[in-house]
C-alpha positions in Angstrom: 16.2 -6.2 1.4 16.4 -2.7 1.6 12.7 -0.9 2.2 11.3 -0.1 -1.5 8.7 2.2 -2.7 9.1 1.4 -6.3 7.0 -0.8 -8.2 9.3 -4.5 -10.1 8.5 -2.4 -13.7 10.4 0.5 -12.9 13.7 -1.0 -12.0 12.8 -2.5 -15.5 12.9 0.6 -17.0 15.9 1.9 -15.5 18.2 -0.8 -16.3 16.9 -0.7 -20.1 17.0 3.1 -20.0 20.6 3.3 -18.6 21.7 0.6 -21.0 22.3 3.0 -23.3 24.7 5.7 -21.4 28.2 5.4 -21.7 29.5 3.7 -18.8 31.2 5.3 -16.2 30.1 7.9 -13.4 26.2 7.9 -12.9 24.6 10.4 -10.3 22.3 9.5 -8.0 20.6 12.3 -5.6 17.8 11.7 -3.5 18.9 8.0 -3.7 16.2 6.7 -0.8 15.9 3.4 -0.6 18.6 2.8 -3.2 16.3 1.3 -5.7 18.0 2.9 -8.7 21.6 1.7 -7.5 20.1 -1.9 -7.4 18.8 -1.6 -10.7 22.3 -0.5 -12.0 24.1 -2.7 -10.3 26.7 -5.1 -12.5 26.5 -2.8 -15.5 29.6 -1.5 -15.4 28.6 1.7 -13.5 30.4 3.8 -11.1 27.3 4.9 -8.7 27.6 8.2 -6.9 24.4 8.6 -4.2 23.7 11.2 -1.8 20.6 12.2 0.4 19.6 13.9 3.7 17.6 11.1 5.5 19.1 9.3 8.8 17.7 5.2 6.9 19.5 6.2 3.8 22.7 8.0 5.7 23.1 4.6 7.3 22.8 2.7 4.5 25.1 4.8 2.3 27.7 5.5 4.6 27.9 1.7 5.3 28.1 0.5 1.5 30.8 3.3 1.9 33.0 2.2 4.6 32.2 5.5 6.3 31.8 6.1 10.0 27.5 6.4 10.8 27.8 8.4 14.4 24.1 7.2 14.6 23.2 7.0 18.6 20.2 6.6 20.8 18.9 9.8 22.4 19.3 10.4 25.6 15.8 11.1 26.5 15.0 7.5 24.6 18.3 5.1 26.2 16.2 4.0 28.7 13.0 3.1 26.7 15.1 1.5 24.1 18.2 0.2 26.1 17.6 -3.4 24.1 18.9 -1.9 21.0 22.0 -0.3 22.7 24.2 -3.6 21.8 23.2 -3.7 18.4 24.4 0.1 17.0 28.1 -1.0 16.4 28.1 2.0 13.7 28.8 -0.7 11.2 26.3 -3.2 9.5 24.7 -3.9 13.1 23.5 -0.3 12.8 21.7 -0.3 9.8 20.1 -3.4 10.9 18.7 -1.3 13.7 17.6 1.4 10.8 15.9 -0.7 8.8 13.8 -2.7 11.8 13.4 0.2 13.1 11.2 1.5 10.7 8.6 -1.3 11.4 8.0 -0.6 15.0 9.3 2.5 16.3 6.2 4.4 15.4 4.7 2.2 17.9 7.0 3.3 20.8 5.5 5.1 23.4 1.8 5.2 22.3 -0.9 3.8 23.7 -3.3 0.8 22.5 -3.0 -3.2 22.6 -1.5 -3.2 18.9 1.0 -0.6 19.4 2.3 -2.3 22.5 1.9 -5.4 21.0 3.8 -4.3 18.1 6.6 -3.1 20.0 6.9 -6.3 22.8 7.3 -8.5 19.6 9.9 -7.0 18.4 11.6 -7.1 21.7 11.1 -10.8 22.2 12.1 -11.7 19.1 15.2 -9.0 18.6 18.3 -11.0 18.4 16.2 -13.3 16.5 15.4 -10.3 13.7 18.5 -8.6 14.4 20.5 -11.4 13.6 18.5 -12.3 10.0 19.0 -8.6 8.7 22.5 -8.7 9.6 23.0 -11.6 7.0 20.8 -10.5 4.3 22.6 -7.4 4.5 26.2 -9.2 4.5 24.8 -11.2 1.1 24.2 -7.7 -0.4 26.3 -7.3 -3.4 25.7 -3.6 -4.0 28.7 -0.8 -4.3 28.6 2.7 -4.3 31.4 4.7 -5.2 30.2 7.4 -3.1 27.7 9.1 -0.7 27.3 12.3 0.7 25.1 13.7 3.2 23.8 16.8 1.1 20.9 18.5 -0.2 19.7 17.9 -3.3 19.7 21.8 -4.5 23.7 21.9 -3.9 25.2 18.5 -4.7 23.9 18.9 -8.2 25.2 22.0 -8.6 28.7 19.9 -8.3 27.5 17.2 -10.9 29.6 17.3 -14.3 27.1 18.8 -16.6 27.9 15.6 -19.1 27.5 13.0 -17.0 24.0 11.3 -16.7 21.5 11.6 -13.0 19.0 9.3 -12.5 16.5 10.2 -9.2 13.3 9.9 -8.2 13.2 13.7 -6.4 10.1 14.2 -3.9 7.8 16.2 -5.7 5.6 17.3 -2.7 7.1 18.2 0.7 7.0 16.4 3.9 7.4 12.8 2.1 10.8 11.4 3.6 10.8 14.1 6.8 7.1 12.0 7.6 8.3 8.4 7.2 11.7 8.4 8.7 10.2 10.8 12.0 10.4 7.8 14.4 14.0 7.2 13.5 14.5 10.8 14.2 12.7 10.7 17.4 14.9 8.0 19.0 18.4 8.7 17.5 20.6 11.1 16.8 23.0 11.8 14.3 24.8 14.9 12.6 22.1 15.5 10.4 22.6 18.3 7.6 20.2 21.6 7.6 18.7 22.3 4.8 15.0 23.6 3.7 12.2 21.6 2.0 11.9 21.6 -1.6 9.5 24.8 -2.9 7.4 24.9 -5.9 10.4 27.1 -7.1 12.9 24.6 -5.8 11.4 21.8 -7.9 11.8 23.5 -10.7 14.8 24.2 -10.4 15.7 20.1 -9.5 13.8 19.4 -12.4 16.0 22.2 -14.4 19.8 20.8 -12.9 18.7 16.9 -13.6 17.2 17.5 -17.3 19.7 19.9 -18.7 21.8 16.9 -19.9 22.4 14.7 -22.7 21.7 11.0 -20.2 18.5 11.4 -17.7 15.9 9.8 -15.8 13.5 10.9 -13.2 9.7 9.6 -11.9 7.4 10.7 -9.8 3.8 9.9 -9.0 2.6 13.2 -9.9 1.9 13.9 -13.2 4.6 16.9 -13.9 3.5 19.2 -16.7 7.0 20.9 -17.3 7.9 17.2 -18.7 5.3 16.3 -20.8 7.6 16.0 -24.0 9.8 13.7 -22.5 7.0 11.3 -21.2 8.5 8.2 -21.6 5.9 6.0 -19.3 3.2 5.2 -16.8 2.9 2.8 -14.5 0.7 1.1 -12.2 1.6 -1.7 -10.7 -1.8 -2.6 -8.9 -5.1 -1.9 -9.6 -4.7 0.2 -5.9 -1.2 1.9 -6.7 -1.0 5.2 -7.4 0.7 5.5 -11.0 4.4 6.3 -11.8 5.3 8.5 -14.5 8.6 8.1 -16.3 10.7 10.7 -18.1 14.0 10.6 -19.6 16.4 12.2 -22.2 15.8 9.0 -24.5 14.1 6.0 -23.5 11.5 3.3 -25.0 7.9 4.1 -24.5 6.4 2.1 -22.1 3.3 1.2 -20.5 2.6 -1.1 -17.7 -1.3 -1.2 -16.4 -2.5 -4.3 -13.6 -3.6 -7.7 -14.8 -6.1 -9.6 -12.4 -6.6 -13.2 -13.0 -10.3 -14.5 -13.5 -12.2 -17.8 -13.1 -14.8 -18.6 -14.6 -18.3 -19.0 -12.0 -20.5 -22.0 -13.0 -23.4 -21.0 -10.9 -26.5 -19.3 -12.1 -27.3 -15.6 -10.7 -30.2 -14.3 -9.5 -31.9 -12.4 -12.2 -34.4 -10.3 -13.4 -38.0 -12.0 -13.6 -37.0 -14.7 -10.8 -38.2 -14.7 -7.4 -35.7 -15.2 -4.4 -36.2 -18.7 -2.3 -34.7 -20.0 0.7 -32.0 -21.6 2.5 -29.5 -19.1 2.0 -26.4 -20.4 1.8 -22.3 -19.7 1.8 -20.1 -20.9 -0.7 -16.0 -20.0 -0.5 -14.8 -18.2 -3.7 -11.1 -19.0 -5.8 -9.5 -15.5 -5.7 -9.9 -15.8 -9.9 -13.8 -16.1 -9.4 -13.6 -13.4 -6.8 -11.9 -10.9 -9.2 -14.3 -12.1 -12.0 -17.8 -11.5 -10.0 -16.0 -8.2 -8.6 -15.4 -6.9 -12.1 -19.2 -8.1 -12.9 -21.3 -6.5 -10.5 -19.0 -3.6 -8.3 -18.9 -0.1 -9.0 -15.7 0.1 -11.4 -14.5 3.4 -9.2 -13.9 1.6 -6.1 -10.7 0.3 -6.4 -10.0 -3.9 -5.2 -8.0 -5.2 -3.1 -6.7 -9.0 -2.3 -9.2 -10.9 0.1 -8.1 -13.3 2.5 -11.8 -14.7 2.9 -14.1 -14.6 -0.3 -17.5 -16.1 0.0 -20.7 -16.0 -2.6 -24.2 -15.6 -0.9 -26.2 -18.5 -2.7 -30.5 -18.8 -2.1 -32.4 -22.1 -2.3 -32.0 -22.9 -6.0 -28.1 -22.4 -6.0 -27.9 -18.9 -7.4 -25.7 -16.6 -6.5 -27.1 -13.3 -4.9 -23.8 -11.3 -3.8 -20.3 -11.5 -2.5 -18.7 -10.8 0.5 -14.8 -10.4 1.3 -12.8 -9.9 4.0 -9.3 -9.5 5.8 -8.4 -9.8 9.0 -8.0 -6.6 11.0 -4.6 -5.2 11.5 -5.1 -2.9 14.6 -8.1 -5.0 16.5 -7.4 -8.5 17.0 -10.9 -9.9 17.2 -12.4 -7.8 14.4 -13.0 -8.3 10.5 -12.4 -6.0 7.6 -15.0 -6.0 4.9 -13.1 -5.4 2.1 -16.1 -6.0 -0.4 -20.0 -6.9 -0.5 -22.0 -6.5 -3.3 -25.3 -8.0 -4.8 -25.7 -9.3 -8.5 -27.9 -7.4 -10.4 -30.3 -6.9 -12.5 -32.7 -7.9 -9.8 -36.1 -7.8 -9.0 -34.9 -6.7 -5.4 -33.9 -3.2 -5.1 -32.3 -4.1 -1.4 -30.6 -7.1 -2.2 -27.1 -6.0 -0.7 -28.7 -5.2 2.3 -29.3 -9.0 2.7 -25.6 -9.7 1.8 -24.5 -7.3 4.6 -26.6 -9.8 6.6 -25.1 -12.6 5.4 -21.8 -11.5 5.8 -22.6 -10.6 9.5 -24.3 -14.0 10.6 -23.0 -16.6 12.6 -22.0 -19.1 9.6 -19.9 -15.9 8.2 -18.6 -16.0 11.6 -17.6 -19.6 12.0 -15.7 -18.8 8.4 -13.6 -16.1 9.3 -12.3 -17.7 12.5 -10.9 -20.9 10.5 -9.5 -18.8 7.7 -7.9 -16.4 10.3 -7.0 -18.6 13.3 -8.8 -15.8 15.5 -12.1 -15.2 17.4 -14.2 -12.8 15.6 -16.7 -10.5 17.6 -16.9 -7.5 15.0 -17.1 -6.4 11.6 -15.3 -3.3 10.0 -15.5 -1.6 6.3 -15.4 1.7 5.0 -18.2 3.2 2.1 -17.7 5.8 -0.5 -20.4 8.1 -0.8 -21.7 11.1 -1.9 -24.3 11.2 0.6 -23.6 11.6 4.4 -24.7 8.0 5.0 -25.0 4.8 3.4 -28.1 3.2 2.6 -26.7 -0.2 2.4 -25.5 -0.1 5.8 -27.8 2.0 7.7 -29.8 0.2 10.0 -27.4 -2.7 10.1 -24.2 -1.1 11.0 -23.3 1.8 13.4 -21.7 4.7 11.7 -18.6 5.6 13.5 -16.5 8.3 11.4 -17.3 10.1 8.6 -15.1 12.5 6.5 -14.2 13.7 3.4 -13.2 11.2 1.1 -9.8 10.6 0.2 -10.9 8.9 -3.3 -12.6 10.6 -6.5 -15.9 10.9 -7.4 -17.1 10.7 -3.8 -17.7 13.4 -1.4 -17.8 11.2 2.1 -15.8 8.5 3.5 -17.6 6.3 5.6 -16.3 4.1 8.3 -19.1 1.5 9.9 -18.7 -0.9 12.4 -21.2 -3.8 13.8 -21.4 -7.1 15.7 -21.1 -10.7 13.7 -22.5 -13.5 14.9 -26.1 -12.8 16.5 -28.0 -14.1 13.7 -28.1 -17.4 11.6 -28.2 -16.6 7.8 -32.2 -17.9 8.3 -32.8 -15.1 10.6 -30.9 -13.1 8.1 -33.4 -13.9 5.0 -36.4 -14.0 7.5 -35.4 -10.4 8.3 -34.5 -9.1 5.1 -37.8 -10.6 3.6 -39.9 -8.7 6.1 -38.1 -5.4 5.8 -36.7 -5.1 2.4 -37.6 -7.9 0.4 -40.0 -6.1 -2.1 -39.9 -7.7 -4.9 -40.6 -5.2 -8.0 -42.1 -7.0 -10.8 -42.8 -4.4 -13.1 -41.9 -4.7 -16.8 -38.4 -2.6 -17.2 -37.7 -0.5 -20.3 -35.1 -2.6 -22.7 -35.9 -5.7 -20.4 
């Protein structure tokens, strides 16, 4: 219900750790999303939570019975006068919190998706308004307490005996960042208070661990709590990992698990010689993942595909895969999540003829009845450590590029092109003239 940035095996590992502490009070600061009350909920527990955000204020001071004093801003009443009904400073108001989150960052900015974003919501408010209100009256959770207070102070008033569970930001900016369109349009009596310093962290780290019953993560790796290392997680193969420490705790582990398919087909391989048609065949997600782990580079992290398709030639071997997603900010535009070729070949462009398969008009006609959308353009970002990409130059238009946010690469490349102006026989018939040299020569180990 409530907005979560912790992974299911977490809240695991908080309910086993804390089923060892003596029950009574447990401490809570920098409570969030109230992740860590959830997990300790119906364990006997009395849960004392405090924070500094406006989305957790609400949330707290509701499960609290306290008054929210959360109100539109003046400059923002007439923009958002839809949602003045709904901030009753009770349960309605939270509601408004926690949708408010999902679209507010669209207010007032320009684009098709951003306004489209924000005239949903509108049409379909009392409709949305209405379902949070009852999953939030089915909510079971109880705090005994919640105070609006920095994190540096209210542990200063913590019994030294009693155990603290939290989940502190460990790099500044984090909550001030995601809750800044709440902020923008509402206001509330919001406490002062300085962002956490390198010194300040320390010091959290300091107040939380100088007691017999702890447990903090973070998703940096924190050197000053290397003996109490108690686990790392990562949920997905794409999530950054969570590292757990406590006073006393199980070791645990928890790493991603794909499933895989097996592919019947033959590949393309060394010593054979490419034929036409080409072909497209649609892909399980388990042989998807299994021909991804195959044949792409293992730094590139996957992701899911809602469209998955092998590139087959005229004897029904596969030559390369192409995924893709439906675009989340242009309506008539594909992502290209993945494209690769098999290999060992005796074509040293191959994926450049999988780019051209993914970009024909048969890809086309298969995106459109998987996504229930016309589709005019292609999309799909490269990793390199070269200022283009080889693969795509030539059949793509480079539109961005910039340092890469990934290791092991220096550039992040962002290329966009048409789909649809070729048939995937004017795709081979291309390829074959440009850069289908075949190499025949006799490889070393081969």
């Amino acid at each position: 219900m409530f907005q979560g940035t912790i992974p299911g095996p977490m809240r695991a590992i908080v309910r086993e750790t804390a089923s060892s502490w003596p029950r009574g009070p447990v401490y809570i600061p920098c409570c969030g999303n109230f992740t860590i009350e959830r997990s300790l909920a119906g364990m006997g527990f009395a849960l004392h939570s405090s924070d500094v955000s406006i989305y957790t204020t609400a949330v707290g001071r509701w499960l609290t019975r306290q008054p929210m004093g959360i109100r539109l801003r003046e400059e923002s009443a007439e923009q958002l006068s839809w949602l003045a009904d709904s901030l009753d400073d009770g349960i309605g108001t939270v509601a408004t919190m926690m949708l408010g989150t999902r679209f507010l960052a669209s207010v007032g900015r320009d684009g098709l998706w951003h306004e489209r974003v924000v005239r949903s919501y509108r049409n379909q408010w009392k409709v949305k308004y209405a379902e949070t209100v009852e999953r939030l009256n089915a909510s079971d959770l109880e705090l005994a307490s919640y105070q609006v207070e920095d994190v540096r102070s209210w542990l200063q008033k913590v019994p030294s005996d009693a155990p603290v569970c939290s989940f502190p930001p460990f790099y500044g900016g984090g909550y001030e960042k995601l809750y800044e369109p709440l902020n923008e349009h509402f206001t509330w009596d919001a406490p002062e208070y300085e962002p956490l310093s390198d010194a300040d962290v320390v010091d959290v780290l300091g107040a939380i661990t100088d007691r017999p019953y702890w447990l903090t993560a973070s998703n940096h790796d924190v050197p000053e709590l290397h003996q109490y290392l108690r686990g790392v997680i990562k949920a997905t193969p794409r999530a950054a990992p969570f590292y757990v420490y406590a006073s006393k705790a199980p070791t645990r582990i928890v790493a991603p698990r794909q499933p895989i398919e097996p592919v019947t087909a033959p590949r393309l391989r060394r010593g054979e010689e490419l034929v036409g048609p080409l072909s497209l065949a649609l892909l399980k997600p388990g042989q998807f993942n299994a021909l991804r782990s195959r044949y792409l580079n293992p730094r590139i992290a996957p992701g899911a595909a809602n469209l998955a398709v092998a590139v087959k030639d005229g004897a029904g071997r596969v030559l390369g895969v192409f995924a893709m997603a439906p675009s989340t900010f242009v309506p008539d535009e594909a992502y290209v999540l993945s494209d690769f070729a098999v290999a060992p070949t005796d074509y040293a462009r191959l994926s450049k003829l999988i780019v051209l398969a993914a970009t024909s008009s048969e890809a086309q006609r298969l995106c459109q009845r998987a996504f229930s959308r016309r589709i005019r353009a292609v999309a799909t970002t490269a990793f390199s450590n070269n200022p283009v990409s080889m693969k795509y130059r030539g059949l793509m238009r480079l539109t961005k590029r910039s340092p890469s946010n990934e290791d092991g690469w220096k550039f992040q490349l962002q290329y966009r092109g048409a789909i649809g102006e070729h048939t995937l026989a004017e795709a081979l018939e291309k390829w074959a003239k440009r850069w289908g040299a075949r190499d025949t020569t006799p490889k070393a180990g081969a």
